[in-house]
N, CA, C and O atoms as a GROMACS GRO file, in nm:
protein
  204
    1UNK      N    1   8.489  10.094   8.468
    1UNK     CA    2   8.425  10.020   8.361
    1UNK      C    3   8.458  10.083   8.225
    1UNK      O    4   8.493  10.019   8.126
    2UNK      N    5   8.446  10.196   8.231
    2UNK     CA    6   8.510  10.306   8.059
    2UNK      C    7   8.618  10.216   8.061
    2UNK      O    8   8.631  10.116   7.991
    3UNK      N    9   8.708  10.267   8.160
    3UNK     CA   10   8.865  10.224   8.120
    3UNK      C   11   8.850  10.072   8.049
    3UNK      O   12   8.865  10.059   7.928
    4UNK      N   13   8.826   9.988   8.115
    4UNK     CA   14   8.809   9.837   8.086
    4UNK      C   15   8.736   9.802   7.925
    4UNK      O   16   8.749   9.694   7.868
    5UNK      N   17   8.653   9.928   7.868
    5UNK     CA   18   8.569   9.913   7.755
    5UNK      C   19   8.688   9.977   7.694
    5UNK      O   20   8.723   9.917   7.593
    6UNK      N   21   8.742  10.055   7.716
    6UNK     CA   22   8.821  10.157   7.618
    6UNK      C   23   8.961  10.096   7.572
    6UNK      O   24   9.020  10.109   7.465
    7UNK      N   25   9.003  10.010   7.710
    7UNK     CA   26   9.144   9.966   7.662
    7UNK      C   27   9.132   9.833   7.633
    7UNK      O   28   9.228   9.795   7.566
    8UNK      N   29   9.036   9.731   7.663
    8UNK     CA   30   9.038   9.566   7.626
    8UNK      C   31   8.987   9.563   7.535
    8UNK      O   32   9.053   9.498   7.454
    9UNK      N   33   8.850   9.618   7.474
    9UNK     CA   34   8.736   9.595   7.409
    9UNK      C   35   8.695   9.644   7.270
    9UNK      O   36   8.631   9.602   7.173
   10UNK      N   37   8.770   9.766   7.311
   10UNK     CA   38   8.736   9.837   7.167
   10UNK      C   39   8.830   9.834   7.039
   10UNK      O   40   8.824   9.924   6.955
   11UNK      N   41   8.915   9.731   7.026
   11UNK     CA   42   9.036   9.704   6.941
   11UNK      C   43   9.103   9.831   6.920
   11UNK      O   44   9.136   9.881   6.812
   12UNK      N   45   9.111   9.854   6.982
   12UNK     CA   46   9.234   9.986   6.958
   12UNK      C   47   9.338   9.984   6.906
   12UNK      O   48   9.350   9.869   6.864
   13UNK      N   49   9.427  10.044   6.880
   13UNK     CA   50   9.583  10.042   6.829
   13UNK      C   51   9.676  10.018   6.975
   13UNK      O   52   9.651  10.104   7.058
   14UNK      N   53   9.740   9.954   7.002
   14UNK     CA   54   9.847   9.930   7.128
   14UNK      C   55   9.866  10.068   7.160
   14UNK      O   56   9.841  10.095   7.278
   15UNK      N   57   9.908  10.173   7.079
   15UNK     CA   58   9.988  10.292   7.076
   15UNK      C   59   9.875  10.370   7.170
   15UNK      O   60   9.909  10.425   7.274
   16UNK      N   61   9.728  10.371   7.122
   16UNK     CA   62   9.619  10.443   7.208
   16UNK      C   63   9.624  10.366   7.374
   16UNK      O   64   9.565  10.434   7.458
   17UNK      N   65   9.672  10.265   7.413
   17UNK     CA   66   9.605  10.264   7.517
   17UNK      C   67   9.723  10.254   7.619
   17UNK      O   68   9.717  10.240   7.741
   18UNK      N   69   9.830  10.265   7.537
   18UNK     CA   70   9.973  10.317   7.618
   18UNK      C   71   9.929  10.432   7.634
   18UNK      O   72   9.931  10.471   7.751
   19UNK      N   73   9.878  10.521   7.536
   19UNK     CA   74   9.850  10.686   7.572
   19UNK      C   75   9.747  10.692   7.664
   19UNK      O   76   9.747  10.788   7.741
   20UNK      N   77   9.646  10.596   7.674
   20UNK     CA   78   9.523  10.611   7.749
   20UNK      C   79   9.613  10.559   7.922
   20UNK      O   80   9.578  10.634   8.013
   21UNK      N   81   9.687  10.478   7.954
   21UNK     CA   82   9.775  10.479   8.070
   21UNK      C   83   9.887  10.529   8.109
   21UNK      O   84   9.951  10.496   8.209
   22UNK      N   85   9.915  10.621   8.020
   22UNK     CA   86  10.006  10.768   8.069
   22UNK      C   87   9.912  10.858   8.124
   22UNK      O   88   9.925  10.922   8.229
   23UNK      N   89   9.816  10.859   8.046
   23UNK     CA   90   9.719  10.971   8.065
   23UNK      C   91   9.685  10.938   8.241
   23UNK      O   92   9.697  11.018   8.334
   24UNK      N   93   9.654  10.836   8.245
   24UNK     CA   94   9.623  10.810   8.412
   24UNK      C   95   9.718  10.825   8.511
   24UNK      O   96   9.688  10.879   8.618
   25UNK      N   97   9.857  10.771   8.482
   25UNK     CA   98  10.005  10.797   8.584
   25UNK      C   99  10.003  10.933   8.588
   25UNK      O  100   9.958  11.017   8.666
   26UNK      N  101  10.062  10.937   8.483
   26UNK     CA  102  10.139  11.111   8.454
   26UNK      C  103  10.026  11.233   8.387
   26UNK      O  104  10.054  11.353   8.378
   27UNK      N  105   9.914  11.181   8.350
   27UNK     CA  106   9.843  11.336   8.361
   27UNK      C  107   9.856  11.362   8.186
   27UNK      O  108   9.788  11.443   8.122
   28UNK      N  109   9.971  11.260   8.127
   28UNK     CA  110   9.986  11.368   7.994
   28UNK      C  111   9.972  11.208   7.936
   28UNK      O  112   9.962  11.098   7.989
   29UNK      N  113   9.978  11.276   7.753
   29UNK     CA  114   9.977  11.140   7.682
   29UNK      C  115  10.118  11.113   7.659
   29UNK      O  116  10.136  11.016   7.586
   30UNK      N  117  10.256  11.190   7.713
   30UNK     CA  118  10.370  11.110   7.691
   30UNK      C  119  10.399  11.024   7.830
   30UNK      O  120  10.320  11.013   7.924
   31UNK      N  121  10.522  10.969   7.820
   31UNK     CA  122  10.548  10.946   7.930
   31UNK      C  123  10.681  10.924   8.002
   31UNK      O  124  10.776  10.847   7.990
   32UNK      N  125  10.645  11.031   8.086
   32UNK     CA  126  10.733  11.139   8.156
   32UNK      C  127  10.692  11.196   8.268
   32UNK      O  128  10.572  11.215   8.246
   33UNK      N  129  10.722  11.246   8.403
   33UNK     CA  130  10.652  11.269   8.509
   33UNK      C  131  10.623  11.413   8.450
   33UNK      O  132  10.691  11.470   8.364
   34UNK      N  133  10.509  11.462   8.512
   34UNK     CA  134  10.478  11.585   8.516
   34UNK      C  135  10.614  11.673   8.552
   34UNK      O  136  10.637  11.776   8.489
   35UNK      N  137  10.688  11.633   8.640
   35UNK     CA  138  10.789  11.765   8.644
   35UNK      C  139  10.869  11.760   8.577
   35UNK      O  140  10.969  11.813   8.626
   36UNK      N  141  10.891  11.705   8.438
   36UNK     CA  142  11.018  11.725   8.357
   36UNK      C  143  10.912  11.722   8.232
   36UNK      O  144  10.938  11.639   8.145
   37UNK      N  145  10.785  11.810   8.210
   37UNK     CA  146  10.728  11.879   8.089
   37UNK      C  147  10.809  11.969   8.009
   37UNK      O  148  10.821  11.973   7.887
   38UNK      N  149  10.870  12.050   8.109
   38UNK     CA  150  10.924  12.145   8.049
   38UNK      C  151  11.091  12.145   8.053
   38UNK      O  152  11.166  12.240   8.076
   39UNK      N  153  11.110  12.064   8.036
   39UNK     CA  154  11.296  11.995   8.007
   39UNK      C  155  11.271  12.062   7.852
   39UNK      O  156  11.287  12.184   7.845
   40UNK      N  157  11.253  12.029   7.796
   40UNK     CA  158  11.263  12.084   7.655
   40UNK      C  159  11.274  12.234   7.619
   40UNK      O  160  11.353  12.284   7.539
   41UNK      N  161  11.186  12.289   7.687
   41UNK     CA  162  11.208  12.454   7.662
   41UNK      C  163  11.332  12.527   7.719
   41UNK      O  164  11.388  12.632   7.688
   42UNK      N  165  11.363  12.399   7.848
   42UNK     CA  166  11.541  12.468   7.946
   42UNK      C  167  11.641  12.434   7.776
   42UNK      O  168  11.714  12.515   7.718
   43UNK      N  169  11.621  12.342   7.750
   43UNK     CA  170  11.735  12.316   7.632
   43UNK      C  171  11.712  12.436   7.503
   43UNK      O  172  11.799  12.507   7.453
   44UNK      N  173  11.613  12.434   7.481
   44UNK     CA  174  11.583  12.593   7.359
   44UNK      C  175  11.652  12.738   7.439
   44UNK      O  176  11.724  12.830   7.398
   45UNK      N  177  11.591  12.706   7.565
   45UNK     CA  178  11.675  12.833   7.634
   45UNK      C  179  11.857  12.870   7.626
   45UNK      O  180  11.909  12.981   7.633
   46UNK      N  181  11.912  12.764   7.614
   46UNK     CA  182  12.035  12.735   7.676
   46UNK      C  183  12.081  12.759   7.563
   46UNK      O  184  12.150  12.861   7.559
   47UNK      N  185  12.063  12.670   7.411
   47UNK     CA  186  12.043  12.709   7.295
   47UNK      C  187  12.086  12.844   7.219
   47UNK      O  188  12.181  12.869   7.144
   48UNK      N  189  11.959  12.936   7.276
   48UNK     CA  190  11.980  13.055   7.215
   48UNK      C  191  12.059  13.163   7.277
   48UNK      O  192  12.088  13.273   7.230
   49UNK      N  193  12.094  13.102   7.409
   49UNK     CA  194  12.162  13.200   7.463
   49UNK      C  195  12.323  13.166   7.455
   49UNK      O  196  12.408  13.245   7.498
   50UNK      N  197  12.357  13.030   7.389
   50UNK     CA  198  12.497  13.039   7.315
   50UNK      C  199  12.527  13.072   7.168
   50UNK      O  200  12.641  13.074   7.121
   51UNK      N  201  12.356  13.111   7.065
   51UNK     CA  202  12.373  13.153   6.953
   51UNK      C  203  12.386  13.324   7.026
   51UNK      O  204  12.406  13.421   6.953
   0.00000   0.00000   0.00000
């Protein structure tokens, strides 16, 4: 019932309730599976270790 008040009802911005149904799949507000959170920090790694 929240969900149903939060994402139909409460005029939200589109952008919030895409985040409010990531949040339910994947756990996070982007969307991306939980196991590629940390793809970004392998690329900073890789990064500094060719500076």
């Amino acid at each position: 019932m929240r969900r149903y008040v939060a994402m139909e009802e409460s005029g939200s911005p589109a952008s919030w309730n895409s985040m409010f149904q990531n949040m339910e799949t994947s756990f996070s507000p982007w969307k991306f599976a939980p196991t590629d959170r940390f793809n970004w920090a392998q690329e900073l790694k890789e990064k500094s270790k060719a500076e």
